[in-house]
N, C-alpha and C positions, 0 to 999 in steps of 0.2 A: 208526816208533818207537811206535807207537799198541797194539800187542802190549806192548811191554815197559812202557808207564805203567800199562796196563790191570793187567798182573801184578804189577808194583809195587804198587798197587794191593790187589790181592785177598792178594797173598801178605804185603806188610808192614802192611796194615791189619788181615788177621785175626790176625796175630802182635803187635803193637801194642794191640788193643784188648785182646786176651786178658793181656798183660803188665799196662797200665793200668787196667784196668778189672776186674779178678778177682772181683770182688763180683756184677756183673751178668754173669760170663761164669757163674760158679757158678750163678744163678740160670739162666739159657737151660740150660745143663747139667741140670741139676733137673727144667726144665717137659720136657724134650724125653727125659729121658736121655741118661746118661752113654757109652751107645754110640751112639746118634743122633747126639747133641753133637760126638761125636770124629770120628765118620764126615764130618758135613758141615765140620767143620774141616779134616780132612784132606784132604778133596775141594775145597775152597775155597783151602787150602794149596800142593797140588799142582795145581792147575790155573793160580794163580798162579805158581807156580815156572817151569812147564811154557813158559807165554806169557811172562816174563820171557827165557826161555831162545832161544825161536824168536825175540822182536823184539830179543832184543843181536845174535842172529847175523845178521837183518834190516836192522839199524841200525850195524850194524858198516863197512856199505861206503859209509857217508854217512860223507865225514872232518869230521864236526863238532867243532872240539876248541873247549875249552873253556880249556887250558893245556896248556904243552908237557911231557908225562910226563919223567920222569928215567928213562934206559935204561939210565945208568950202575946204576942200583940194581936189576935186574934180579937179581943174584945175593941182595939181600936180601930181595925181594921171595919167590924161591923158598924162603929160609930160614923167614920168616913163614909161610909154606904148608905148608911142613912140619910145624913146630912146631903149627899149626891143626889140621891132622888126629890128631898128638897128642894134643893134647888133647879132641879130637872124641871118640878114642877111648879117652880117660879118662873122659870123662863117663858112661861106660856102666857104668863098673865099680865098686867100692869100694878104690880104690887112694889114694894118701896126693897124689897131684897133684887130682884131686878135693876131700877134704877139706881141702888146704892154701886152695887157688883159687876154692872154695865155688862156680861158675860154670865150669868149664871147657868145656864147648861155646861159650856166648857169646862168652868170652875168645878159644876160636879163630876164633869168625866173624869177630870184631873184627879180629884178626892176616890173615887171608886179605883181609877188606876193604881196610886199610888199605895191605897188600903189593900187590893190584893196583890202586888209586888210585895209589898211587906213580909208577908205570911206565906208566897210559894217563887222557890226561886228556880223552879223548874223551867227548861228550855221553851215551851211551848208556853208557857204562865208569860215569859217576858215576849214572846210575840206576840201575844193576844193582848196584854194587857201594857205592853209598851208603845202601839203600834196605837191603841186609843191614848193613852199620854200624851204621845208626840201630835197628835193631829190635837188635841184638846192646847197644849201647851202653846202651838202655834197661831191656834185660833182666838185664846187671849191676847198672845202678844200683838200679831197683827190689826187686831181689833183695837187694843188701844194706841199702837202708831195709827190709826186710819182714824181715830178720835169718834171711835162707829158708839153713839150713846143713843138711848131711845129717850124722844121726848115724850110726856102725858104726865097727867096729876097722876101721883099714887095712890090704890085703894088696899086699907087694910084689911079687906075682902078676899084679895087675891093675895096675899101672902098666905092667910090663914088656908085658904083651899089649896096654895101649894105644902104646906104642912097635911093636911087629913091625904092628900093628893100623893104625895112622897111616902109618907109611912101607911097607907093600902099598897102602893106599889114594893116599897120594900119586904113587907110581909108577903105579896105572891111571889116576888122572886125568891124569901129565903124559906120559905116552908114548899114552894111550887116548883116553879125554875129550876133552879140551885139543884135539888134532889132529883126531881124525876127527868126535866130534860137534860141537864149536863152531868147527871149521877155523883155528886158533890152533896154530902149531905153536909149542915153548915154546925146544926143545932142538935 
């Protein structure tokens, strides 16, 4: 499990400080640039994600549980997940689920977290999938004390392609992902 604390780690600490701390992340941003800035975020982000990723499915055959998951909820667990990348791919656009939701990325990381927390309550389930909660959960709240709203007309153009947009992605993840990279077959 030393891979996925590690990335926990690097990946909900740089998302975490960057959420809390905006003041001083503007400043590091400023002394270094704004594409240096992004580059080492991103690189500290996705190497995080990466080691998260190799130690769930490392830590995955240790049955550490912590509680017994509810299987019965399986079926809402996959609705949560849908609805996630919905709104995943609301966030990208200027569609009226955006400006209603002010947060829709977060809000579905939230739904995806809290969908598989539901159903595994193995050790390694609640670092991976707690560790996106807590950074998602903070990044609503701080976002609505910072009053952070996008302004533009809405098009219901961009809601509908975050709908076809979210349910493509959720089909590669549970037929694709899911099975052959994390060895988790879902269906």
């Amino acid at each position: 499990m030393t891979l996925l604390y590690i990335g926990s780690l690097l990946f909900g600490g740089s998302h975490l400080f960057s959420i809390l701390f905006p003041g001083l992340r503007d400043s590091f941003s400023a002394q270094l640039g704004e594409r240096a800035w992004k580059a080492l975020y991103g690189v500290v982000s996705l190497a995080g994600l990466v080691l998260m990723v190799v130690g769930f499915r490392q830590a995955r055959a240790e049955p550490d549980m912590i509680y017994d998951g509810l299987i019965g909820l399986k079926h809402l667990t996959m609705l949560l997940v849908l609805l996630a990348f919905i709104l995943i791919g609301a966030s990208h656009g200027k569609g009226y689920l955006k400006k209603w939701l002010h947060n829709p990325m977060s809000i579905g990381i939230v739904l995806w977290s809290v969908g598989h927390l539901l159903v595994n309550g193995q050790r390694s389930a609640l670092w991976l999938f707690g560790t996106f909660l807590v950074v998602g959960l903070a990044d609503i709240i701080m976002s609505e004390i910072r009053g952070k709203r996008a302004d533009y007309i809405p098009r219901v153009r961009s809601d509908i392609l975050a709908v076809v947009i979210g349910v493509v992605l959720y089909a590669v993840f549970l037929f694709g992902f899911h099975p052959y990279v994390l060895g988790i077959p879902v269906v």
